[in-house]
VEXDREN-2710 file (C-alpha; in Angstrom, 1 decimal):
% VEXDREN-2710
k/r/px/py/pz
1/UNK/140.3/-70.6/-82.9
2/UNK/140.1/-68.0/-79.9
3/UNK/142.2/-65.0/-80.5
4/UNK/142.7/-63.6/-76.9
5/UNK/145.9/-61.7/-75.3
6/UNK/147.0/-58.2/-73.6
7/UNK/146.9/-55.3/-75.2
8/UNK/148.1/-51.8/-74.1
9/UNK/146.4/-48.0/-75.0
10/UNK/148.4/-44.9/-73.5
11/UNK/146.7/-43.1/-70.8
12/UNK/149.6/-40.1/-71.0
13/UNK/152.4/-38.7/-72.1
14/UNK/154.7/-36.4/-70.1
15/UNK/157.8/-34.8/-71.1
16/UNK/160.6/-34.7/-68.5
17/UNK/162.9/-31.7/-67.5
18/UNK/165.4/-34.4/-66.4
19/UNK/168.8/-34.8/-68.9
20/UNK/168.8/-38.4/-70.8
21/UNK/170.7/-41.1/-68.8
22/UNK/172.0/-42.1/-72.2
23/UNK/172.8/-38.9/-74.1
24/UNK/172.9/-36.3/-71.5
25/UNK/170.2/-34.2/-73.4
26/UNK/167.7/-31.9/-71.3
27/UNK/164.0/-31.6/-71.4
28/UNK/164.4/-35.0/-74.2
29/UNK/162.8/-37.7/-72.5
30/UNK/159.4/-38.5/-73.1
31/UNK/157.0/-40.9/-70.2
32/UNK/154.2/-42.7/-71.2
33/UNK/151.8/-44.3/-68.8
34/UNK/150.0/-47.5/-70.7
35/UNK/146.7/-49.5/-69.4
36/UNK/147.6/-52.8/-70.0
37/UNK/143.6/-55.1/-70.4
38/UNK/143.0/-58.5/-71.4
39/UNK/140.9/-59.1/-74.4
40/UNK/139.7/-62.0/-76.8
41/UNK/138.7/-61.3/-80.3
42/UNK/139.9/-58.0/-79.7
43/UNK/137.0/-57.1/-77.5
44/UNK/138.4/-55.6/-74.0
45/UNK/137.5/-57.7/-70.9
46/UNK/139.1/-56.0/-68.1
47/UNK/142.2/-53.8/-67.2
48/UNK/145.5/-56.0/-65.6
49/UNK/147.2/-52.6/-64.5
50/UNK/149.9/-50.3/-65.7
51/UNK/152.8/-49.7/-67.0
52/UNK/155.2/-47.3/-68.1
53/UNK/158.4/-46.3/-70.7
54/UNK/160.5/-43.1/-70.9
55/UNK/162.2/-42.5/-74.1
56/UNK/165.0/-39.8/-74.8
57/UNK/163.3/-37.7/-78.1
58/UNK/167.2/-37.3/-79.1
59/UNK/169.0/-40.8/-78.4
60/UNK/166.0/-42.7/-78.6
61/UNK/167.2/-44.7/-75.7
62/UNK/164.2/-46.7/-74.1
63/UNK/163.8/-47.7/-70.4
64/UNK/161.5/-49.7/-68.8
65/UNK/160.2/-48.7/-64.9
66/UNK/162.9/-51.1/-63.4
67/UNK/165.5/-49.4/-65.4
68/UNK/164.5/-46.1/-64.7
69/UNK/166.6/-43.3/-61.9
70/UNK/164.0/-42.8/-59.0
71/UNK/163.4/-39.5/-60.2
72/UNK/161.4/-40.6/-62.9
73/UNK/159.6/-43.4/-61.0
74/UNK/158.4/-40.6/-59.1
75/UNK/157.8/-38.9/-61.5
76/UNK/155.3/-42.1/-62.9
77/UNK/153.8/-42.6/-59.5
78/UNK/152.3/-39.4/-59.7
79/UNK/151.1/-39.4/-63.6
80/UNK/149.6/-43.0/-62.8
81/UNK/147.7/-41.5/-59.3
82/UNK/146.0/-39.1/-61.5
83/UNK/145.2/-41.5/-64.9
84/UNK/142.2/-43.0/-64.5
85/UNK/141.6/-46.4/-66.1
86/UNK/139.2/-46.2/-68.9
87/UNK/135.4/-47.5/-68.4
88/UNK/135.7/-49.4/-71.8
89/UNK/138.5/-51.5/-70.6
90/UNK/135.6/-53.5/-68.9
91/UNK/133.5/-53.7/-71.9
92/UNK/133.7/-57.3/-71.8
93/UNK/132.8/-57.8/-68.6
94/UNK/129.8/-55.6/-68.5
95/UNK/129.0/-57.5/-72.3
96/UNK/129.5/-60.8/-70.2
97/UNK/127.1/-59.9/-67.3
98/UNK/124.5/-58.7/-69.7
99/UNK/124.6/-62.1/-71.4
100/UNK/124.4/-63.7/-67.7
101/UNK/121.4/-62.0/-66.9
102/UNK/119.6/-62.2/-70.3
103/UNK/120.3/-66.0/-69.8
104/UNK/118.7/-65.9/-66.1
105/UNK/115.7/-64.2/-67.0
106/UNK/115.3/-66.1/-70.5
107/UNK/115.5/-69.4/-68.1
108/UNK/112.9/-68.3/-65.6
109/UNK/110.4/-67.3/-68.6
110/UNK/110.9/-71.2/-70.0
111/UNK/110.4/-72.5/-66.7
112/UNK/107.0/-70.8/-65.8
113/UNK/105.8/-71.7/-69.6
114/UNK/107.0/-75.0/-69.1
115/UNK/104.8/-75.1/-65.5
116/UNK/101.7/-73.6/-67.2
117/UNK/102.3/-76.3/-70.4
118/UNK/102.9/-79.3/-67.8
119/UNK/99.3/-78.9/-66.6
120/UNK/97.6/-79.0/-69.5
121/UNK/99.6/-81.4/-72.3
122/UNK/98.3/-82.0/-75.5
123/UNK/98.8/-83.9/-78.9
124/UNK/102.2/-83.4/-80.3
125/UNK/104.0/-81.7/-77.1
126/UNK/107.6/-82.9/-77.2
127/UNK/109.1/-83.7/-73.8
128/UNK/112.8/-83.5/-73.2
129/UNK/113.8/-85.7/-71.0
130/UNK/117.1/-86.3/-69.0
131/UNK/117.2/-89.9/-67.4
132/UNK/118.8/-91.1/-64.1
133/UNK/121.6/-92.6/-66.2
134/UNK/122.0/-89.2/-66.7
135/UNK/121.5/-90.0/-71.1
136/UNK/119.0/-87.3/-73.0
137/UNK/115.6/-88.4/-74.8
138/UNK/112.4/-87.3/-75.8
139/UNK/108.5/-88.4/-75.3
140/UNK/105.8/-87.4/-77.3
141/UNK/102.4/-87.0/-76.2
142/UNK/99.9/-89.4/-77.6
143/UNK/96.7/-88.4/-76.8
144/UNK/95.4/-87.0/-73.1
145/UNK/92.2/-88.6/-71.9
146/UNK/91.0/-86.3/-68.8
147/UNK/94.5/-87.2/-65.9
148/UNK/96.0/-89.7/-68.3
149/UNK/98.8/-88.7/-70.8
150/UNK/99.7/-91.4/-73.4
151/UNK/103.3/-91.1/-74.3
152/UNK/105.0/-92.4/-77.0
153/UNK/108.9/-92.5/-76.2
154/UNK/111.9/-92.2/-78.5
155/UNK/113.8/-95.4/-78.9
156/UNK/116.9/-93.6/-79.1
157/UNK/118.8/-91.7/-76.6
158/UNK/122.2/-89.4/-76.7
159/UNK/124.6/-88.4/-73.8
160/UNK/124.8/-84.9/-74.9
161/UNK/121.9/-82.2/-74.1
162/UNK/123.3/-81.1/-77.7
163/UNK/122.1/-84.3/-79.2
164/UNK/118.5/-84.0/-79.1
165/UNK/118.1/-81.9/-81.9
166/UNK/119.0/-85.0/-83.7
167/UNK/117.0/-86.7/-82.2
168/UNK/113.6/-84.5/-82.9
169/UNK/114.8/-84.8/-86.4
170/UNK/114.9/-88.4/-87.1
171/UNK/111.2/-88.4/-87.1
172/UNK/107.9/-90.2/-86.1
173/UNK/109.7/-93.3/-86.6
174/UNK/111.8/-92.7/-84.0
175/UNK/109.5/-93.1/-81.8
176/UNK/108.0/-96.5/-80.5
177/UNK/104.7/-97.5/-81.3
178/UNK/103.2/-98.8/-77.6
179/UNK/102.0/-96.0/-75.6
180/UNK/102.8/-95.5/-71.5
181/UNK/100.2/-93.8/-69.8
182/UNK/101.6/-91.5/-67.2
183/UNK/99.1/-89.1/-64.7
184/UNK/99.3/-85.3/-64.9
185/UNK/100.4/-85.2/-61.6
186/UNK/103.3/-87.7/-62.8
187/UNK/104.3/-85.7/-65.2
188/UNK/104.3/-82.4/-63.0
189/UNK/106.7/-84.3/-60.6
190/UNK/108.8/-85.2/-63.6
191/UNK/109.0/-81.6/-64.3
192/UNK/109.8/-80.3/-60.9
193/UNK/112.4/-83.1/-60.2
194/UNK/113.9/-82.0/-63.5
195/UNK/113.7/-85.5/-65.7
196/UNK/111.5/-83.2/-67.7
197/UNK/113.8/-80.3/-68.8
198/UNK/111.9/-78.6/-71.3
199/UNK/108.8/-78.5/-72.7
200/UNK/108.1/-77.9/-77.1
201/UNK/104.5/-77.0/-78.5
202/UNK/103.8/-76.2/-82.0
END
């Protein structure tokens, strides 16, 4: 379950020479400005404004901005100019754009490892392998006899990327016992046109 929401942390607190609209009391009423952020798991993601509340420190009458006399709007609009909205209100953003990138770069290390492998394949390689009916399976290299690779294929096949764990872990039986022989230059096409989408090497 994903625990996400809005949450609030005060920026400031004022108190306010202006008597309580309620009681009539001067110098009682209290204004706090609020930065209102969106988080899930409790981990901030970014800030979705302000708000504000007066409250009278004698009647403890509450109002809300829409409720408030113009003087204390005012009064708010020039507490909020100066506030700044925290840095760690974007925590999950910046936490999010870190995973983004560490993604990117892990992805461009697989694919020139995976270009290096392609050129050279030996026993026991395990190709992944997306086909044009857009299912997921896996070939295992034979043996490699100068350009030719001799591929044993896996006579099963899932339609989730997720699946071919399973797959890997049915076994050698799993996978046929005739051989297709495919060129090294076959296989680099494979590669680059993505029906091979990763590359595994023990």
């Amino acid at each position: 379950m994903i625990i996400y929401g809005v949450r609030s942390t005060q920026l400031a607190k004022e108190i306010i020479v202006d008597k309580c609209s309620g009681c009539g009391t001067q110098n009682s009423i209290e204004l706090y400005v609020f930065q209102k952020y969106a988080h899930v798991f409790w981990i901030p993601l970014f800030p979705v404004g302000k708000t504000v509340v007066s409250q009278c420190d004698h009647c403890k009458q509450v109002l809300k901005l829409k409720e408030m006399p113009s003087s204390l709007v005012a009064t708010y609009e020039s507490i909020k100019s100066q506030t700044k909205t925290p840095v760690w209100t974007f925590a999950g953003l910046a936490i999010i754009a870190v995973l983004i990138t560490v993604g990117v770069i892990n992805d461009q290390k697989n694919d020139k490892e995976n270009a290096q492998l392609i050129l050279a394949p030996k026993s026991g390689d395990i190709f992944e392998i997306k086909t044009k009916e857009n299912q997921y399976t896996v070939y295992k290299v034979d043996e490699v006899q100068g350009d030719s690779v001799f591929i044993r294929i896996n006579e099963y096949e899932t339609n989730k990327l997720s699946g071919l764990g399973e797959l890997k872990a049915k076994g050698e039986q799993s996978f046929s016992e005739a051989t297709f022989s495919f060129s090294k230059t076959e296989l680099k096409t494979m590669l680059e046109q993505g029906e091979i989408i990763d590359i595994e090497r023990n």
